[in-house]
MITI-606535 format. One record per residue: residue in three letters; x, y, z of N, C-alpha, C in turn. Coordinates in steps of 0.1 Angstrom, whole numbers, padded with zeros to 4 digits, always signed. Example, Ala and Ser with C-alpha at 12.3 -4.5 7.8 and 13.67 -1.06 7.14 Angstrom:
MITI-606535
ALA+0132-0057+0078+0123-0045+0078+0132-0033+0078 SER+0128-0022+0071+0137-0011+0071+0129+0000+0079 
//
This chain:
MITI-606535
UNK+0008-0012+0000+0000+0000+0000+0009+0012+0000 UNK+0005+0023-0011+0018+0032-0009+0003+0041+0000 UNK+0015+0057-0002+0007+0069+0003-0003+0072-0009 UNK+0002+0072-0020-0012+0074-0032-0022+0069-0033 UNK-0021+0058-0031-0034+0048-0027-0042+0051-0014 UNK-0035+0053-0003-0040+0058+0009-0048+0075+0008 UNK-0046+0085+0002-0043+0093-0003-0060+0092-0009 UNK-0060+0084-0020-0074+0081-0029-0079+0080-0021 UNK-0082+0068-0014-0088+0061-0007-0093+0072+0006 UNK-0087+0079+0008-0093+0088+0021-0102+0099+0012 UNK-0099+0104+0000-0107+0111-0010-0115+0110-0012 UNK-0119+0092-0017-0129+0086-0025-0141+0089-0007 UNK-0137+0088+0000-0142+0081+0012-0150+0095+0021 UNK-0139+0104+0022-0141+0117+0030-0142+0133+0022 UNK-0137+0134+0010-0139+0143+0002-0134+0156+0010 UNK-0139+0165+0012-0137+0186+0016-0131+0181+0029 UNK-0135+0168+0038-0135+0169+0053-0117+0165+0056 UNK-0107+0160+0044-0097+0154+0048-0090+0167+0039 UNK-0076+0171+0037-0071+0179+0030-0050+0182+0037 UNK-0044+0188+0029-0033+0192+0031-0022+0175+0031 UNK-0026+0171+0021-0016+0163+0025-0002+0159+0019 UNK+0007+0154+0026+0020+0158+0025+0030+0147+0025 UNK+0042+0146+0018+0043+0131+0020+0058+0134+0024 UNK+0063+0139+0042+0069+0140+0048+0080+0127+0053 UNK+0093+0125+0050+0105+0113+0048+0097+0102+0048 UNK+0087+0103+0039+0084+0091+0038+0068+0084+0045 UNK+0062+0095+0052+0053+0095+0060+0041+0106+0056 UNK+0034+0101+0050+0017+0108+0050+0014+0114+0063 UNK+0010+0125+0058+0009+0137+0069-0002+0141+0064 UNK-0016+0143+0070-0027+0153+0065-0038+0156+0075 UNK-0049+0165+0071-0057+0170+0079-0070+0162+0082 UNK-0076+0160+0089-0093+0157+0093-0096+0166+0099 UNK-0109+0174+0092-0121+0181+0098-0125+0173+0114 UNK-0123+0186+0123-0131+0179+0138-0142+0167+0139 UNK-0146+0172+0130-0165+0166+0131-0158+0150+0125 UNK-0150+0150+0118-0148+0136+0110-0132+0124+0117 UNK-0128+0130+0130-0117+0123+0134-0122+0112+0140 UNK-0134+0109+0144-0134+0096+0147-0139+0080+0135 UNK-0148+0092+0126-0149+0089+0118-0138+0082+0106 UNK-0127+0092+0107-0116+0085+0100-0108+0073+0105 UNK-0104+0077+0117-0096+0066+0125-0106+0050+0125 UNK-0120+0051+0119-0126+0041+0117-0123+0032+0108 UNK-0118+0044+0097-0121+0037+0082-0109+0035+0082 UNK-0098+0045+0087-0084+0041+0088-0080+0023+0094 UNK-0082+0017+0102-0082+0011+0112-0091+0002+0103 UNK-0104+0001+0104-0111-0010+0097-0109-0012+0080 UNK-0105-0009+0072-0107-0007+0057-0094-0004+0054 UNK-0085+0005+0060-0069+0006+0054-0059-0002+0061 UNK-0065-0009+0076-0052-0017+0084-0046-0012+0093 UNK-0051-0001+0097-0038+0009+0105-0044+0002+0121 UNK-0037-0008+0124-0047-0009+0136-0038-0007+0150 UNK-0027-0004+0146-0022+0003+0162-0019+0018+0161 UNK-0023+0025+0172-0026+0037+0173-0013+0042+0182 UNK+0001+0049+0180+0014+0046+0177+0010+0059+0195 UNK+0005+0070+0187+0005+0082+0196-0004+0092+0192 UNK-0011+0095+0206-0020+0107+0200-0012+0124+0212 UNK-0012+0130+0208-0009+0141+0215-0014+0162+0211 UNK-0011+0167+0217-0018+0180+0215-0009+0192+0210 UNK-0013+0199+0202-0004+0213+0199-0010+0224+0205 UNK-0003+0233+0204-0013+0253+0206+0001+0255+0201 UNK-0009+0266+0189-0006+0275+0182-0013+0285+0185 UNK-0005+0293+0198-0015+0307+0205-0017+0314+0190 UNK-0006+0320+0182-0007+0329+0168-0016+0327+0159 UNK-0024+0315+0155-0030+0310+0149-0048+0317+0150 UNK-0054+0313+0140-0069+0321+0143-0075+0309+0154 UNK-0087+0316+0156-0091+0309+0168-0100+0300+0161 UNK-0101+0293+0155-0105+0282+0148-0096+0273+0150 UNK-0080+0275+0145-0069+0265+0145-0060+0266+0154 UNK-0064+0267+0169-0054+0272+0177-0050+0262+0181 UNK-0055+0249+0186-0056+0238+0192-0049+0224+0179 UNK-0044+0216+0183-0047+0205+0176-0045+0190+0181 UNK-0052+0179+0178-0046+0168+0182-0041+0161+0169 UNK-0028+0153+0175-0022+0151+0162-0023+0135+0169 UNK-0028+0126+0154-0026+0112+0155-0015+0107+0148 UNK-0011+0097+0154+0003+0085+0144-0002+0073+0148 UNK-0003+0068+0132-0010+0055+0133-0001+0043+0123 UNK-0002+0028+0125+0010+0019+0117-0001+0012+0118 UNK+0003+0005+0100-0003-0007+0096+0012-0017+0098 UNK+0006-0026+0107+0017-0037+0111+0019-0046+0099 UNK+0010-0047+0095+0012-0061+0078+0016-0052+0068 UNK+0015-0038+0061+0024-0033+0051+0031-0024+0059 UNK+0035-0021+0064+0043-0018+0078+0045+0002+0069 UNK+0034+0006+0070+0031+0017+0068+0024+0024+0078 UNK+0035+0038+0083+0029+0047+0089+0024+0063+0087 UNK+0011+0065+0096+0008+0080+0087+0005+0089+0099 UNK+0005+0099+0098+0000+0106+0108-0010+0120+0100 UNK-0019+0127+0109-0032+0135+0112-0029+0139+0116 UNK-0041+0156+0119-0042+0165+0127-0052+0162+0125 UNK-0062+0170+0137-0074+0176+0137-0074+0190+0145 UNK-0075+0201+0137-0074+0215+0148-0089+0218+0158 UNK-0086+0225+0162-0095+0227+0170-0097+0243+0171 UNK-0112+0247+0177-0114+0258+0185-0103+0266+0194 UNK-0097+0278+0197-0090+0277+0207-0099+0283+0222 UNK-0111+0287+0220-0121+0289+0234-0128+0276+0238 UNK-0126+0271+0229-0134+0251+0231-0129+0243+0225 UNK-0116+0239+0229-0109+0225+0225-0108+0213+0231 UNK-0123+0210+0219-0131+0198+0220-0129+0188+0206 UNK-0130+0176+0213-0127+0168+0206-0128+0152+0203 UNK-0139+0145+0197-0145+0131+0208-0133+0123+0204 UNK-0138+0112+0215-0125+0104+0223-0121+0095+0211 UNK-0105+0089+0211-0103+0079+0204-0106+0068+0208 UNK-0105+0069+0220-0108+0055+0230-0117+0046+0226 UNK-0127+0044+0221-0136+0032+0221-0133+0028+0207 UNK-0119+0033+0198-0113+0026+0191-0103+0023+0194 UNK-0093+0025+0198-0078+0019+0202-0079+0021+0217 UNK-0080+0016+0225-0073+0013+0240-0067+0023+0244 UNK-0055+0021+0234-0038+0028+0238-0046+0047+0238 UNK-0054+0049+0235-0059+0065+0236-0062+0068+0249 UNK-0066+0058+0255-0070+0062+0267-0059+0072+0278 UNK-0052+0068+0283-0040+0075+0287-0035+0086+0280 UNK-0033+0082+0268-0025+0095+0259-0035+0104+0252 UNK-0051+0105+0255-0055+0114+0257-0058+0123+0273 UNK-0056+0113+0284-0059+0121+0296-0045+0132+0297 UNK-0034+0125+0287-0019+0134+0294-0021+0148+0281 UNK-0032+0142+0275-0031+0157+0264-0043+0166+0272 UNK-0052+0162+0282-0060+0171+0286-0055+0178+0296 UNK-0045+0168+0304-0040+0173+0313-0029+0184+0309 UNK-0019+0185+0302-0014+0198+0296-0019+0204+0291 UNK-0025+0203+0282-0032+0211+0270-0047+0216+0276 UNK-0054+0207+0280-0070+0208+0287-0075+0208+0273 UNK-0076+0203+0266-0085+0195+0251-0091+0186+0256 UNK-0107+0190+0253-0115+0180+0267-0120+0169+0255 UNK-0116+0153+0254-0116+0140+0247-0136+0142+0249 UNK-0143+0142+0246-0159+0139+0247-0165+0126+0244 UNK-0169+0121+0255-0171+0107+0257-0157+0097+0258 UNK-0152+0105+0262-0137+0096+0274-0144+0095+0287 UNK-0142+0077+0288-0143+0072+0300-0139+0074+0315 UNK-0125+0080+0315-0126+0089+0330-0112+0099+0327 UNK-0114+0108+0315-0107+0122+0311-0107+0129+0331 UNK-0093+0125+0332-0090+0135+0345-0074+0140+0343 UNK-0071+0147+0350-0054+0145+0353-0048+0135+0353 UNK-0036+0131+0348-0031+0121+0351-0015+0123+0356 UNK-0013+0136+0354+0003+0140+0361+0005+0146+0368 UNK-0005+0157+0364-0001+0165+0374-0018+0170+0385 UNK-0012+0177+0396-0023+0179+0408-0036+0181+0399 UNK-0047+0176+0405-0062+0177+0405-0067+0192+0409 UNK-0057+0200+0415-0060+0210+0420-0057+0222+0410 UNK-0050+0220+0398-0041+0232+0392-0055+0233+0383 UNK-0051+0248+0380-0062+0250+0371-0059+0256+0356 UNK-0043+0256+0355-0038+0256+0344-0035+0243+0336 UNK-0035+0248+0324-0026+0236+0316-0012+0239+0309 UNK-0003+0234+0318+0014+0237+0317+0013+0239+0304 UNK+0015+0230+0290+0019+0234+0281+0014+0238+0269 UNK+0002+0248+0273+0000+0257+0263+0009+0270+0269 UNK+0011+0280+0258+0019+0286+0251+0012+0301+0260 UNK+0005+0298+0270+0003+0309+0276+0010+0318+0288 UNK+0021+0310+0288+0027+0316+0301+0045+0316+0292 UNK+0051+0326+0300+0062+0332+0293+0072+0320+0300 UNK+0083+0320+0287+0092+0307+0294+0103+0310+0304 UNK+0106+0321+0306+0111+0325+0321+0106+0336+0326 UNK+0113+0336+0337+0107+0346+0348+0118+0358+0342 UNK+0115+0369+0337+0114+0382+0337+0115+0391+0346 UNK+0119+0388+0358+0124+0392+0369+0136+0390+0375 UNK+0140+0383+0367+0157+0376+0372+0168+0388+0367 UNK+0178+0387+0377+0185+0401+0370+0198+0390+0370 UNK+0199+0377+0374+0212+0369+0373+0214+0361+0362 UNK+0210+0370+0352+0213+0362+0336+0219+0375+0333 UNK+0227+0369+0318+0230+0379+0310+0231+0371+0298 UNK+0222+0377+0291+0214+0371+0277+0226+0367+0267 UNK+0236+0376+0267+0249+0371+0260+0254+0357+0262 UNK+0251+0353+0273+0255+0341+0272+0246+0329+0268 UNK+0233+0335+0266+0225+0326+0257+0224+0325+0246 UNK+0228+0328+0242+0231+0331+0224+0221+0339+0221 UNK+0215+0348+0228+0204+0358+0223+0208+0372+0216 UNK+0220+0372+0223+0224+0385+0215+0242+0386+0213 UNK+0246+0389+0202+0257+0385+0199+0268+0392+0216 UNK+0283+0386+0212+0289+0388+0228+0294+0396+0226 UNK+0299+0404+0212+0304+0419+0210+0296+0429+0209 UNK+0280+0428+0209+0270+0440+0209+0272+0450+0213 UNK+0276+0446+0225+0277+0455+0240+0289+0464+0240 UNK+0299+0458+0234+0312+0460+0238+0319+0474+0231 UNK+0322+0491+0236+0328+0496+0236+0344+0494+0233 
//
């Protein structure tokens, strides 16, 4: 099975709802419409073979319109033509929602609670979507792109030595 056949076959099947696709070292890379990711991973999995679900995990693109700020990205392997592909599905960035993989692969179960738990992409119809790393108490999600990556208050750096700014800038 190459990627052009995969490629058709998600065409002939999903039409406007699948798009962008890309054939990255060797690896099919493309889009699913929200409304159609469970939908795909069906036909993917039942009808193309992909039946282990490799990794699912979460992006934020704060810069992005608020349509595509969110995304969950799937990677998925067909074990008998030993072909792998990976998806996105973007998301809302005020409601990044998204129904569950879980009551198709197993292995989603966890690696969507650790994408809710960073990201807070709430899986819809996950079995028990809670925290899984960090406190039940926090009401942030560490790795979205909303908090600055240092503290801004430190006066015990000197950015030259970060490679931020060349080491002769300064220099009289």
């Amino acid at each position: 099975m190459t990627n052009e056949q995969i490629q058709e076959q998600l065409l002939a099947k999903f039409g406007d709802n699948i798009s962008a696709f890309k054939d990255e070292f060797g690896m099919m890379s493309f889009e699913v419409s929200r409304d159609f990711n469970t939908e795909a991973l069906h036909f993917l999995r039942d009808e193309l073979g992909f039946n282990f679900l490799t990794d699912v995990c979460g992006i934020h693109y704060p810069d992005m319109e608020t349509e595509r700020q969110f995304a969950v990205v799937y990677h998925l392997h067909n074990w008998v033509e030993n072909v792998r592909i990976r998806f996105k599905s973007f998301l809302n960035g005020e409601n990044p929602e998204i129904e569950t993989a879980s009551k198709l692969y197993l292995s989603a179960n966890w690696q969507e609670r650790e994408t809710y738990d960073f990201y807070g992409i709430v899986f819809t119809g996950h079995p028990d979507l809670k925290r899984i790393l960090n406190m039940d108490e926090m009401v942030s999600f560490p790795l979205r792109k909303e908090f600055p990556l240092e503290d801004g208050s430190r006066t015990d750096k000197d950015d030259r030595y970060f490679g931020r700014i060349p080491v002769n800038a300064n220099s009289n």
